[in-house]
C-alpha positions in Angstrom: 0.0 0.0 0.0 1.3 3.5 -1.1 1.8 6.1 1.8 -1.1 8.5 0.2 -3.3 5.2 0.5 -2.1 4.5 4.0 -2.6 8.6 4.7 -6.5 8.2 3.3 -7.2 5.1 5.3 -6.3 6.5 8.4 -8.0 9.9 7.5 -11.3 7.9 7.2 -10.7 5.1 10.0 -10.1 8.7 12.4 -13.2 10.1 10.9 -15.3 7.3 11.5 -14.2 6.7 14.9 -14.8 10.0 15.8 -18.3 10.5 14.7 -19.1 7.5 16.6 -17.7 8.3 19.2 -20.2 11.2 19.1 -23.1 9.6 18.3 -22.4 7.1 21.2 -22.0 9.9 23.7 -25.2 11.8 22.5 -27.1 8.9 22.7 -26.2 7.3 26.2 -26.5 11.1 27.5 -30.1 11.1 26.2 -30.7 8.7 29.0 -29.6 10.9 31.9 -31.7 12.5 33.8 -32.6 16.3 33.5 -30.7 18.5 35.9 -31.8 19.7 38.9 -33.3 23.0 37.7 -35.8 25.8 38.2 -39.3 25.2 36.7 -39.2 27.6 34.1 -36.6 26.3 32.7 -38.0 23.4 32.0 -40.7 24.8 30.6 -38.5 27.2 28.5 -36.8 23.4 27.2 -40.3 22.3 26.2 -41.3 25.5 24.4 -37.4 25.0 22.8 -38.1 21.4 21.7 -41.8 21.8 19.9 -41.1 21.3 16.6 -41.9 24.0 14.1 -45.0 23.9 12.0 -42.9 24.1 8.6 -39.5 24.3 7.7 -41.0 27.4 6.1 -42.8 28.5 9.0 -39.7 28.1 11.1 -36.8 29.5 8.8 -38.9 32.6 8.7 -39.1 32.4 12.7 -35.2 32.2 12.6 -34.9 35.1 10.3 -37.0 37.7 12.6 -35.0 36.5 15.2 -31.6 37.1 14.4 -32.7 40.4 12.3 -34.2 41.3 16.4 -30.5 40.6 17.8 -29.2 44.2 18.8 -26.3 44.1 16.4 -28.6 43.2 13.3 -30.7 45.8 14.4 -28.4 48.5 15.0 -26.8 47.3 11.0 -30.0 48.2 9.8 -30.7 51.2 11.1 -27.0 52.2 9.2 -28.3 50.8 6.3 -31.7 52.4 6.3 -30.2 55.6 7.3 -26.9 56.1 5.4 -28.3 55.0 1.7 -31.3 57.8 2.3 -29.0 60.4 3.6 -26.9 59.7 0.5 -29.2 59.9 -2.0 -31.0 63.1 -0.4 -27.4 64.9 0.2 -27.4 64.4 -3.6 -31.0 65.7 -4.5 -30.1 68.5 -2.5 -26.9 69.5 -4.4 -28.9 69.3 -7.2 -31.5 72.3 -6.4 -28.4 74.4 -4.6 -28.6 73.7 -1.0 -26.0 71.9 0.9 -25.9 67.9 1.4 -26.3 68.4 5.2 -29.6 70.5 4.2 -30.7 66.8 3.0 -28.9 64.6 5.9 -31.0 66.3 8.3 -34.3 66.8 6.3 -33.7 62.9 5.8 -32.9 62.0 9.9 -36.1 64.1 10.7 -38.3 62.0 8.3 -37.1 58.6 9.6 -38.6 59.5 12.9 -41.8 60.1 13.8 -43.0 63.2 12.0 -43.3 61.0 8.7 -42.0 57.8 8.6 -43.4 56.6 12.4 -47.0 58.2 11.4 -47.3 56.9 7.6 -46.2 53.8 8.4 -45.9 53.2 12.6 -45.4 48.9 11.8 -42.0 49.8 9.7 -40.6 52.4 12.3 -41.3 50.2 15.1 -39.4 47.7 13.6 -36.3 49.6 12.6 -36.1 52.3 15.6 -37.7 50.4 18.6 -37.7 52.0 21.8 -35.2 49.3 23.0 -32.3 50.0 20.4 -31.6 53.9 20.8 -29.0 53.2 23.8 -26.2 52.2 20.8 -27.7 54.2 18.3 -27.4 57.1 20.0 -23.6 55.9 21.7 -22.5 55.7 18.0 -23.9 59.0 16.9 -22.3 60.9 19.5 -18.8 59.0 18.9 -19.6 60.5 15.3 -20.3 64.1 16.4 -17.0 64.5 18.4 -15.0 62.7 15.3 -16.7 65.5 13.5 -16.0 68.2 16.4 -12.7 67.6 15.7 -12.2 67.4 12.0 -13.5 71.3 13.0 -11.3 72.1 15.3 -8.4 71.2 12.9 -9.6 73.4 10.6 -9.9 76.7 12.0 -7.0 79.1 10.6 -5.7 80.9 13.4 -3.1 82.9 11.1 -6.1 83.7 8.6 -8.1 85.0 11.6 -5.3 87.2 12.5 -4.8 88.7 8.5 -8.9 90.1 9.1 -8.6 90.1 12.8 -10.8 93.7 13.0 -13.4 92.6 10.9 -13.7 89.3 12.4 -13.8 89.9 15.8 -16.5 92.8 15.5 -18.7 90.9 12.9 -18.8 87.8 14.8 -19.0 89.1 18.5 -22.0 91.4 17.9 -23.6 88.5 15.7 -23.3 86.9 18.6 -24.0 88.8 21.7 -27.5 90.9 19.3 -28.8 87.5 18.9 -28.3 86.0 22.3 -30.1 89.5 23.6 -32.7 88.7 21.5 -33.4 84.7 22.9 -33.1 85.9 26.0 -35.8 88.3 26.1 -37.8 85.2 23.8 -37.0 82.8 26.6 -39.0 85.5 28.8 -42.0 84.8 27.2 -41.6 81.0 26.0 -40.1 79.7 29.6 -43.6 78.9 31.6 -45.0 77.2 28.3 -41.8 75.3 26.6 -39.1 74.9 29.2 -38.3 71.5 29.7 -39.9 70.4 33.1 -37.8 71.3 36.5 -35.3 73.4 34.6 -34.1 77.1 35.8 -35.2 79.9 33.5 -31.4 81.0 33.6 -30.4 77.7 32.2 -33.2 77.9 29.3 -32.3 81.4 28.6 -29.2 81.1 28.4 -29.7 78.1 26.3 -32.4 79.9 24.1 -29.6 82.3 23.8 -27.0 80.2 22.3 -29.2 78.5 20.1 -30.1 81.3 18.1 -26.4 82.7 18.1 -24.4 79.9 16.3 -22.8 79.7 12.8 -22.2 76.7 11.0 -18.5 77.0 10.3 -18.4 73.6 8.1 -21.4 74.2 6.4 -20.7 77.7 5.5 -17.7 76.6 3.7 -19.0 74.4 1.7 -21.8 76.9 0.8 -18.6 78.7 -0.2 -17.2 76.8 -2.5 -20.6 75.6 -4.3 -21.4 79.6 -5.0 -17.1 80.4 -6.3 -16.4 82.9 -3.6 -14.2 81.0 -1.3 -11.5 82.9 -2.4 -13.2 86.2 -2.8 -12.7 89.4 -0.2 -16.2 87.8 1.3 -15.7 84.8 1.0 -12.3 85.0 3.4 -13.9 87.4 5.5 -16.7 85.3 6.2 -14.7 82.2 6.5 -12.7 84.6 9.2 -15.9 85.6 10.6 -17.1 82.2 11.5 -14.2 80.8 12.6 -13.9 83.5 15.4 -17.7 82.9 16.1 -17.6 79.1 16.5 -14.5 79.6 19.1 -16.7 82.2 20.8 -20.0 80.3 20.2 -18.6 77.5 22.0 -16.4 79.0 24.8 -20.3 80.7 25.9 -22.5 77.5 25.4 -19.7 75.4 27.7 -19.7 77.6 30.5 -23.6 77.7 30.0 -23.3 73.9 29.8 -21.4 74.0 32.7 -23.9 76.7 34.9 -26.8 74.6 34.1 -24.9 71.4 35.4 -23.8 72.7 38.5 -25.7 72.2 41.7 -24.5 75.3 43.6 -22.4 78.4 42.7 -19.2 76.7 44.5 -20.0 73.3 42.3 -19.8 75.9 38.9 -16.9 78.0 39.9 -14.9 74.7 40.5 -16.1 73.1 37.9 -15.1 76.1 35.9 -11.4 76.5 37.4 -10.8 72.8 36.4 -12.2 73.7 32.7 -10.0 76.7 32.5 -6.5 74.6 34.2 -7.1 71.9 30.9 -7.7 74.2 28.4 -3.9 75.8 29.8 -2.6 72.1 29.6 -3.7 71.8 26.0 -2.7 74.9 25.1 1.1 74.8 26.5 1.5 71.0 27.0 -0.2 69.2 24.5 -0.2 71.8 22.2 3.6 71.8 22.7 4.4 68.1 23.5 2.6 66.2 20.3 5.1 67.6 17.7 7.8 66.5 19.4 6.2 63.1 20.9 5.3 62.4 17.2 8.3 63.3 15.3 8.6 65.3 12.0 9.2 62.4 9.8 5.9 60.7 10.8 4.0 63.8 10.1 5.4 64.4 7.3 4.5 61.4 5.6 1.8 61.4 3.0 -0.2 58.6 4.6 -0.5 58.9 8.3 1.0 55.5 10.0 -1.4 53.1 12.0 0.5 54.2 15.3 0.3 57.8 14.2 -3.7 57.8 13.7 -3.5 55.8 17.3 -1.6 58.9 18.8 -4.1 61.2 17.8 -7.6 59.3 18.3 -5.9 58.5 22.0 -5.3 62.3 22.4 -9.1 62.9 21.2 -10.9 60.6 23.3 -8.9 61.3 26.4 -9.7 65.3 25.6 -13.3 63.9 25.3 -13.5 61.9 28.2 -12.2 65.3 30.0 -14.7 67.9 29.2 -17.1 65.3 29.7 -16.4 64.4 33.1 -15.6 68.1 34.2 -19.9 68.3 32.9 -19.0 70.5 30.0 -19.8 67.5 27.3 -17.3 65.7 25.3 -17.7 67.5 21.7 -16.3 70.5 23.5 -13.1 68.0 24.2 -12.8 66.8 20.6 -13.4 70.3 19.0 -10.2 71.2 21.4 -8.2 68.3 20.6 -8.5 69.8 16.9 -7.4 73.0 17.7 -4.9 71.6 19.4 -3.0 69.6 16.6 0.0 70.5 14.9 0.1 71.7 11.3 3.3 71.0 10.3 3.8 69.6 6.5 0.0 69.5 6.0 -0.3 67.1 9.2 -4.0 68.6 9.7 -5.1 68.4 6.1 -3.9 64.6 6.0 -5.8 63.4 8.7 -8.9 65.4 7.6 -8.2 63.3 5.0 -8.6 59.7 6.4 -11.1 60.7 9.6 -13.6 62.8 7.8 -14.9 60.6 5.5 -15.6 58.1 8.2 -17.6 60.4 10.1 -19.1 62.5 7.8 -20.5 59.6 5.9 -20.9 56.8 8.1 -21.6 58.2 11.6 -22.7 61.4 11.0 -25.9 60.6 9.7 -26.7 58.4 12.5 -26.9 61.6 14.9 -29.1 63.2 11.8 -31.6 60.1 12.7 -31.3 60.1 16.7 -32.2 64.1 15.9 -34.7 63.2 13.7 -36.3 61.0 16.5 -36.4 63.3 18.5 -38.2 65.5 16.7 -41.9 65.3 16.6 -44.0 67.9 14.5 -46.8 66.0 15.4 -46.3 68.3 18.7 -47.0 71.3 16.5 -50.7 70.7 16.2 -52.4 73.9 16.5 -51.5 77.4 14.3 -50.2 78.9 17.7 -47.2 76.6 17.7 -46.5 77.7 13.9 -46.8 80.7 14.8 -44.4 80.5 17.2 -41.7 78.5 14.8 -42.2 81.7 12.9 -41.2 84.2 15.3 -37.9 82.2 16.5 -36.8 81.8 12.8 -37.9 85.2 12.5 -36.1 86.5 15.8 -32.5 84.3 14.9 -32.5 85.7 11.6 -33.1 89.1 12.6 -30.3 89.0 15.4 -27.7 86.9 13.4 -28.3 88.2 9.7 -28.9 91.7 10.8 -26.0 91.9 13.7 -23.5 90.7 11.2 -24.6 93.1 8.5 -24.6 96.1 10.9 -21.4 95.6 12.1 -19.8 94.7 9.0 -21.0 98.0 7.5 -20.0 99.9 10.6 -16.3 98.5 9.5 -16.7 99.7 6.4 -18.0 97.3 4.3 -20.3 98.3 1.6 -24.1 97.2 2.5 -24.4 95.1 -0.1 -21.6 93.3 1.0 -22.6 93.2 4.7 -25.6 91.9 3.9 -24.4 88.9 2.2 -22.1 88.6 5.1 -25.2 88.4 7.7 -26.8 86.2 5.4 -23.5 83.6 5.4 -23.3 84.1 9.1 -27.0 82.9 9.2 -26.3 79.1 8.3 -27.1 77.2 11.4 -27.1 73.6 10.1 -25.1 70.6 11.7 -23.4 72.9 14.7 -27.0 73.7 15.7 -28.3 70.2 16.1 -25.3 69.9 18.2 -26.3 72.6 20.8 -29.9 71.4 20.4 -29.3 67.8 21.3 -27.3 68.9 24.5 -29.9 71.4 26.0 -32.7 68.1 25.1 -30.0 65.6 27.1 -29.7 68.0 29.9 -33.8 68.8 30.3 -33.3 72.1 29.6 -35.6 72.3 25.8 -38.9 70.3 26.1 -39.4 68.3 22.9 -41.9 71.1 22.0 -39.6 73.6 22.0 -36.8 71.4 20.6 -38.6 70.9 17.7 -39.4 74.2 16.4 -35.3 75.4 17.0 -34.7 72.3 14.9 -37.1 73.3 12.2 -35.4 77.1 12.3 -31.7 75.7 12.1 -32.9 73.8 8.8 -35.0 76.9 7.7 -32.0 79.1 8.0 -29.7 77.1 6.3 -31.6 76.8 3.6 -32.5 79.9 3.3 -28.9 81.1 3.2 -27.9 80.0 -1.0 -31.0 82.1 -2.1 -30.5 85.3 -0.2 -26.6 84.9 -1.7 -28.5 84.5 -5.1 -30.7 87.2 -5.0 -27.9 89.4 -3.8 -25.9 89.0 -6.6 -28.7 88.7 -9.1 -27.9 91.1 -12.0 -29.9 93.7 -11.0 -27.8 94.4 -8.0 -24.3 94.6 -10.4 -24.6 97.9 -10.5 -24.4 98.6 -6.9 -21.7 95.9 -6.2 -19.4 97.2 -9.0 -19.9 100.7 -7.4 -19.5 99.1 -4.1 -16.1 97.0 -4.2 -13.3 100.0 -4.3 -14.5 101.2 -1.1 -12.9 98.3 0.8 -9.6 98.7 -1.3 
């Protein structure tokens, strides 16, 4: 016999021996008897052992059971919600407005304003109650990717090249506007606060809401409409970037006064803020080109240990702000600002962390928002009414501050006013905020959903006041217009 033979007949003799070896064990321990156990187990073994009706009938049975496992769930939620974001980001792009305009448009129509009222079986199945722990874990791991990927791309020297402009423009766009919730909250508070809130902390928040810019999404409205590189287009690049450090630096400490328990818990709480921020500043600011090395940063692909550096330094800045009560997107949006720019190091890893987030996590916190959201709640012509007079109110403190501070710099009004109408995009940075004061209590989910509706109104508003304002009848007065800033 040939050694391959040999090989094959003791592959098969093994074989053999081994499967009855099984079957000899399975059977003899058929005979023992059950273990001592609790009743309903038992009766959970009997329910077990019925045999199905069909092997139709219980192949389906399997199905809708491993689609009900959290995982499976939580993959078609992703599904569900990435492939419609998509494909609306595109429609959107098509008619002028920004993708985002269409990411959260499509997150608000998965929940139930639309989707859980036209068809309550399907949204049951694919957001039940029971799988918005991870959905919403996941989201907010996407937000402060996202934060960051922000933070990395503010321009500190472009700030300082308009720092005049800037500075005014963007601190009275946001202090008229905050003036302006304020005195709303005054009126709203007894009727939309969320319940066992402070009317400090819902003024303050109703402040802040109406006062943000959308850094990110004003860029890209930027670069779709060719003046990215124009005097307005840099000055309102400048403008926002100021405003979202300011924006921020308010709605953390308001974060953190409508966290704290006492006045003592807050000014703590705020000393501890204010030592990190000095240790990222002049520590890590100073230790990561150095702990990293030039050559790494240099190269055109960040290495795997590189990317680990840097996602370490992000979620420990995260896990920071979020224990000192000031949220963890504040953390990440730090951790941004904090990274070094030498060689392009911040464009590169824009590069291989924005697309993650911006495509596949992002759109999650779209959904979570969109649940959330409930325009059912607006079910009288009182309530749209009153969506009115907040869009009404942010666009007149945010559009009109900017404007009449850019023109008391100098700027023609033409130009001013396209600058308050830039500075009026709201969008994703919104949300943000929004979703914070719902977490804490502080917005009822009345109240929450009509500032959701104005951030979406406002962004989209923003392309067509920036066509109409340079429409050809209003050449004239911008060719008259653009020495004066010379």
């Amino acid at each position: 016999m040939t050694p391959l033979k040999k090989l094959s007949s003791l592959y098969v003799v093994t074989l053999l021996v081994a499967i009855a070896g099984i079957m000899s064990v399975l059977h003899f321990g058929s005979a023992l008897p059950p273990p001592v156990a609790a009743s309903a187990v038992v009766a959970h073994a009997d329910k077990v052992a019925a045999p199905p009706e069909s092997a139709v009938s219980g192949f389906a049975a399997s199905l809708r059971t491993n689609l009900e496992h959290p995982l499976s769930r939580l993959f078609v939620q992703m599904l569900v919600v990435i492939a419609l974001a998509q494909l609306a980001g595109r429609l959107c792009r098509r008619i002028g407005q920004p993708a985002v305009v269409g990411e959260i448009i499509t997150g608000i129509l998965l929940g139930p304003s639309l989707l859980g009222l036209l068809a309550p079986d399907a949204f049951a199945f694919v957001f039940p109650s029971s799988s918005l722990g991870a959905l919403s874990l996941l989201s907010q791991v996407g937000v402060c990717l996202f934060m960051f990927v922000v933070g990395m791309d503010l321009d500190v020297k472009h700030v300082k090249g308009n720092s005049h402009v800037a500075i005014a423009v963007s601190h009275v766009g946001i202090v008229f506007p905050f003036l302006l919730g304020v005195l709303l909250a005054y009126f709203l508070f007894s009727e939309l606060a969320g319940a066992g809130t402070t009317f400090t902390s819902f003024a303050l928040f109703m402040g802040i809401s109406v006062s943000i810019t959308a850094f990110p999404v004003l860029a890209r409205i930027l670069q779709e409409h060719g003046i990215s590189r124009t005097f307005l287009g840099s000055t309102a690049m400048t403008c926002a970037a100021v405003d979202d450090v300011t924006a921020w630096t308010i709605l953390a400490f308001v974060v953190a006064i409508a966290s704290a328990s006492s006045l003592a818990t807050f000014s703590l709480n705020t000393l501890f803020v204010l030592i990190f921020i000095v240790v990222m500043q002049y520590g890590v600011r100073r230790a990561l080109p150095l702990f990293l090395g030039r050559d790494r940063m240099a190269r055109e692909v960040p290495s795997h240990g590189t990317l680990a550096i840097v996602v370490c330094v992000v979620i420990a800045s995260s896990l920071a702000t979020e224990t000192l009560g000031i949220h963890a997107v504040f953390g990440a949006f730090l951790a941004g600002a904090m990274m070094p720019d030498i060689d392009g190091f911040r464009r590169r890893l824009c590069e291989r962390i924005q697309p993650f987030s911006s495509v596949l996590l992002l759109p999650l916190f779209f959904a979570f928002t969109g649940l959330r959201t409930q325009i059912g709640l607006l079910d009288d012509l009182e309530a749209w009414l009153m969506v009115l007079l907040i869009t009404a109110v942010a666009t007149l403190g945010k559009m009109g501050g900017s404007a009449a501070a850019a023109r008391f710099t100098g700027m023609p009004w033409l130009e001013s006013l396209k600058l308050g109408a830039l500075m009026n995009t709201r969008g994703l940075m919104e949300l943000i905020a929004l979703n914070i004061g719902y977490e804490m209590g502080i917005l009822s989910p009345r109240i929450f959903t009509m500032l959701v509706i104005m951030a979406v109104v406002t962004t989209i508003l923003t392309g067509p006041l920036l066509t109409l304002l340079r429409s050809r009848k209003y050449e004239n007065a911008e060719a008259l217009a653009e020495p004066s800033h010379s």
